[in-house]
KEROSE-60512 format. One record per residue (C-alpha): residue number from 1; residue in three letters; x, y, z negated. Coordinates in steps of 0.05 Angstrom, whole numbers, plus 5000, padded with zeros to 4 digits. Example, Ala and Ser with C-alpha at 12.3 -4.5 7.8 and 13.67 -1.06 7.14 Angstrom:
PT   fivo   volo     px     py     pz
PT      1    ala   5246   4910   4844
PT      2    ser   5273   4979   4857
END
This chain:
PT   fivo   volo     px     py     pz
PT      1    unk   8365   1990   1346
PT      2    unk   8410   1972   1289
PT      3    unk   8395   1910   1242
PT      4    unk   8373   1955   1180
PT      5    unk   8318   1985   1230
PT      6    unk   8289   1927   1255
PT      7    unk   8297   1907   1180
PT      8    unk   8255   1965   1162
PT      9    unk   8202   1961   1215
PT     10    unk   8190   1891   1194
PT     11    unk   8184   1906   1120
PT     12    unk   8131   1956   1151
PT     13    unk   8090   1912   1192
PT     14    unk   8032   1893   1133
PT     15    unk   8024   1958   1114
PT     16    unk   8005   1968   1195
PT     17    unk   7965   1913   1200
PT     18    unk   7922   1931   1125
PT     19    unk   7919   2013   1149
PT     20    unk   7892   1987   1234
PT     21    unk   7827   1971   1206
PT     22    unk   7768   2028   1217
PT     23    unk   7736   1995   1149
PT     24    unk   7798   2003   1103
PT     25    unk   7811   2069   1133
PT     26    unk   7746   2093   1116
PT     27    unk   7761   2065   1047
PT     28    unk   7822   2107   1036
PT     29    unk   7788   2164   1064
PT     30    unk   7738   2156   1013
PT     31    unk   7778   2147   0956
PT     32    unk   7817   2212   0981
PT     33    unk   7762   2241   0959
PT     34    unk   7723   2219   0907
PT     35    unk   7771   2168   0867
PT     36    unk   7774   2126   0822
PT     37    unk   7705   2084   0855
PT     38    unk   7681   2015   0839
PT     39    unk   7659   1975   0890
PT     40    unk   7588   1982   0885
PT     41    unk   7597   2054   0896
PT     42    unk   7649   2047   0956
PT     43    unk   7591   1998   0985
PT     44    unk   7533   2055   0976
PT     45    unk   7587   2102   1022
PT     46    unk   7594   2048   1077
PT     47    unk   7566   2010   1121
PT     48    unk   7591   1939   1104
PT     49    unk   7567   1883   1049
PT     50    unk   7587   1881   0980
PT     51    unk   7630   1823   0992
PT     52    unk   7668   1854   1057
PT     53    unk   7692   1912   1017
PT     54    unk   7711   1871   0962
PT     55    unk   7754   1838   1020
PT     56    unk   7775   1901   1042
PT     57    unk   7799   1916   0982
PT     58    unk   7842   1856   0963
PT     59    unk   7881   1878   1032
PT     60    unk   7890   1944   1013
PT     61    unk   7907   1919   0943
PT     62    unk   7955   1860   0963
PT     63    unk   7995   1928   1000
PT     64    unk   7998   1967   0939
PT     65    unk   7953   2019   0974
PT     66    unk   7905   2020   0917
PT     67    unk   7903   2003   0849
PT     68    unk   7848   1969   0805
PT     69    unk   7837   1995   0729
PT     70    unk   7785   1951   0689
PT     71    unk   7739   1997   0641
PT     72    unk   7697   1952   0600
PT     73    unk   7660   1917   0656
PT     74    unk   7675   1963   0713
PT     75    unk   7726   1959   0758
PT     76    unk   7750   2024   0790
PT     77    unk   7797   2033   0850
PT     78    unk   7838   2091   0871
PT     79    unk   7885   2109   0919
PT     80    unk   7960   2092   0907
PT     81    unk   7998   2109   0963
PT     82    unk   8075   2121   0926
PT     83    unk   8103   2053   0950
PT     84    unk   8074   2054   1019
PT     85    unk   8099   2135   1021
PT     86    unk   8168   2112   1006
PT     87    unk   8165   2051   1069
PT     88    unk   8149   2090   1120
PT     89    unk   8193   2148   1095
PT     90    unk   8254   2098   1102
PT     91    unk   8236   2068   1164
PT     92    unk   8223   2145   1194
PT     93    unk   8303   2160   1166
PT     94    unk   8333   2095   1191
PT     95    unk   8293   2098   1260
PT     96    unk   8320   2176   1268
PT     97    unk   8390   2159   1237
PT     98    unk   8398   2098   1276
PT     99    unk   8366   2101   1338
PT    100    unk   8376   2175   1373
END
């Protein structure tokens, strides 16, 4: 496997680590479908505490898989997959283009 792979792969190693959790997955799923949420409403849809989604959320936040917009009080989250899309495109091309 060439440098700009392993490059790639390692670039691509948070995102893994934020999407291996069963909580933060259920997050996404959720926001799949019913976005923008704020966290009181993610909370009423899942099994954890107010404060563990919260945490959940900074994770998936800190990865650019959701984004936060402040209305008034309210926080909302939604989905924003775009950057983490684009990753895991590249590493998919440079794995294929470098490594068959």
């Amino acid at each position: 496997m060439g440098q700009k792979a392993i490059d790639t792969f390692r670039a691509c190693i948070p995102l893994f680590q934020a999407l291996s959790d069963p909580y933060r997955q259920d997050i996404i799923l959720l926001l799949a479908e019913q976005e923008p949420l704020t966290v009181n409403q993610i909370t009423e849809n899942l099994t954890l505490s107010r404060p563990a989604v919260s945490h959940h959320l900074k994770i998936l936040r800190d990865q650019q898989l959701v984004s936060l917009e402040q209305k008034g009080t309210q926080r909302f989250y939604s989905l924003e997959l775009d950057n983490a899309a684009v990753l895991l495109k590249e590493l998919v091309q440079t794995v294929e283009e470098q490594c068959e």
